[in-house]
C-alpha positions in Angstrom: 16.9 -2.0 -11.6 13.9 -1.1 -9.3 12.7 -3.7 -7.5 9.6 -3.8 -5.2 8.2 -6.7 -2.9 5.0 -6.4 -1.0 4.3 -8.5 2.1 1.9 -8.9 5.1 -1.2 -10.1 3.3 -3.0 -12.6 4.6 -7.1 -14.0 5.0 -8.7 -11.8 8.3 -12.1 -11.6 9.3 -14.3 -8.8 8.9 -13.3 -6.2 11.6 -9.8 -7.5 11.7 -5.9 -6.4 10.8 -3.4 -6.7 8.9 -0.3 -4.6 8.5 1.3 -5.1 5.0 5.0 -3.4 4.0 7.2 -3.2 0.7 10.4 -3.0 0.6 11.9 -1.0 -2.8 15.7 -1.8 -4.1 17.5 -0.1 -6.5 16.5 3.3 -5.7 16.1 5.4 -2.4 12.3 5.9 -2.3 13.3 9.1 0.1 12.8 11.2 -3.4 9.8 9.7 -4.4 5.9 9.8 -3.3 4.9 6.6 -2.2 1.1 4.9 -2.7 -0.9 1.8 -2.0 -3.0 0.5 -4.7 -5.0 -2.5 -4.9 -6.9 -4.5 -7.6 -10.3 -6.7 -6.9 -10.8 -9.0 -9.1 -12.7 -7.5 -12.7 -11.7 -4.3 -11.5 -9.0 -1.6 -12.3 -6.2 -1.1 -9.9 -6.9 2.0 -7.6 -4.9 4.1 -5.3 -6.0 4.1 -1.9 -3.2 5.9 0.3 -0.3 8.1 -1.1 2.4 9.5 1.2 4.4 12.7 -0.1 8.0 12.6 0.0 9.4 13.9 3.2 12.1 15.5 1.4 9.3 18.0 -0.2 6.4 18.1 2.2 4.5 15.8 4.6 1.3 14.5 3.8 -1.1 12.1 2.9 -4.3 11.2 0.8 -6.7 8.2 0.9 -9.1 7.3 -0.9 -12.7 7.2 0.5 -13.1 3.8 1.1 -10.4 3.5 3.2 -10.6 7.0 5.0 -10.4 6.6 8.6 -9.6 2.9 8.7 -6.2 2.6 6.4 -2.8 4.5 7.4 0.4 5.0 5.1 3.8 5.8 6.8 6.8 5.6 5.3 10.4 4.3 7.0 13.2 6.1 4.5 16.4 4.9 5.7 14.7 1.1 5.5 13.4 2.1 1.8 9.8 0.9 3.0 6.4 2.0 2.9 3.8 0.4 5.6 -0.2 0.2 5.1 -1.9 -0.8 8.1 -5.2 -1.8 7.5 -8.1 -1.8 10.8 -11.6 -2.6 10.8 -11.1 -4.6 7.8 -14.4 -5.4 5.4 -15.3 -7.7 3.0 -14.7 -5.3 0.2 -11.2 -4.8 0.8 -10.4 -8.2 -0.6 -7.6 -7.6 -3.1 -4.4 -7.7 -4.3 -2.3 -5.0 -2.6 0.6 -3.0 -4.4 3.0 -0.7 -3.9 4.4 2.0 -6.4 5.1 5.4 -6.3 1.7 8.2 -6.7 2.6 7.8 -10.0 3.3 4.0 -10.7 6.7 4.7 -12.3 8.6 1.5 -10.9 7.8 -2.0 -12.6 4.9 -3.4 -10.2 5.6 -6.1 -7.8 3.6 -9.2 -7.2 1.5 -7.7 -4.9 0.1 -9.5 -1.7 -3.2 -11.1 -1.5 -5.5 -9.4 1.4 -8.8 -11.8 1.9 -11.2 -10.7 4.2 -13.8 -13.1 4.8 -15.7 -15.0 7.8 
């Protein structure tokens, strides 16, 4: 059974860091595209960085909220997927999940990101 657990979260102030991971058992995530998503509260979850599997092609995609100030990298032998998260704003606030592009695993429990002064 897949398993995924998201970590790092945390309240920053505006203009801070953060640097969440997930770690996924049960599979090797080396065959699989990789995303961040995130859910604000009375809002649908969205995807804001997808990394391709390295075993097809490099790459990745944000969303353009996040453009510029988010990065996704990937760590295959660990079976973990990074998001660091700079020049943090208000309206990041959110839970923060991990899933494949597609959201084909069972979703974690997320990890609360607060960003507030």
């Amino acid at each position: 059974q897949v398993q995924v657990v998201e970590s790092g979260g945390g309240l920053v102030q505006p203009g801070g860091s953060l640097r969440l991971s997930c770690v996924v058992s049960g599979t090797m995530i080396r065959w699989y595209s990789m995303g961040w998503f995130r859910q604000a509260p009375g809002k649908q979850r969205e995807l804001v960085a997808r990394i391709i599997s390295v075993t097809s092609a490099s790459g990745t995609t944000y969303a353009d909220s996040v453009k510029g100030r988010f990065t996704i990298s990937r760590d295959n032998a660990l079976n973990t997927v990074y998001l660091q998260m700079n020049s943090l704003k208000p309206e990041d606030t959110a839970v923060y999940y991990c899933n494949t592009g597609g959201g084909q695993f069972e979703w974690g429990q997320g990890t609360q990101v607060t960003v507030s002064s």
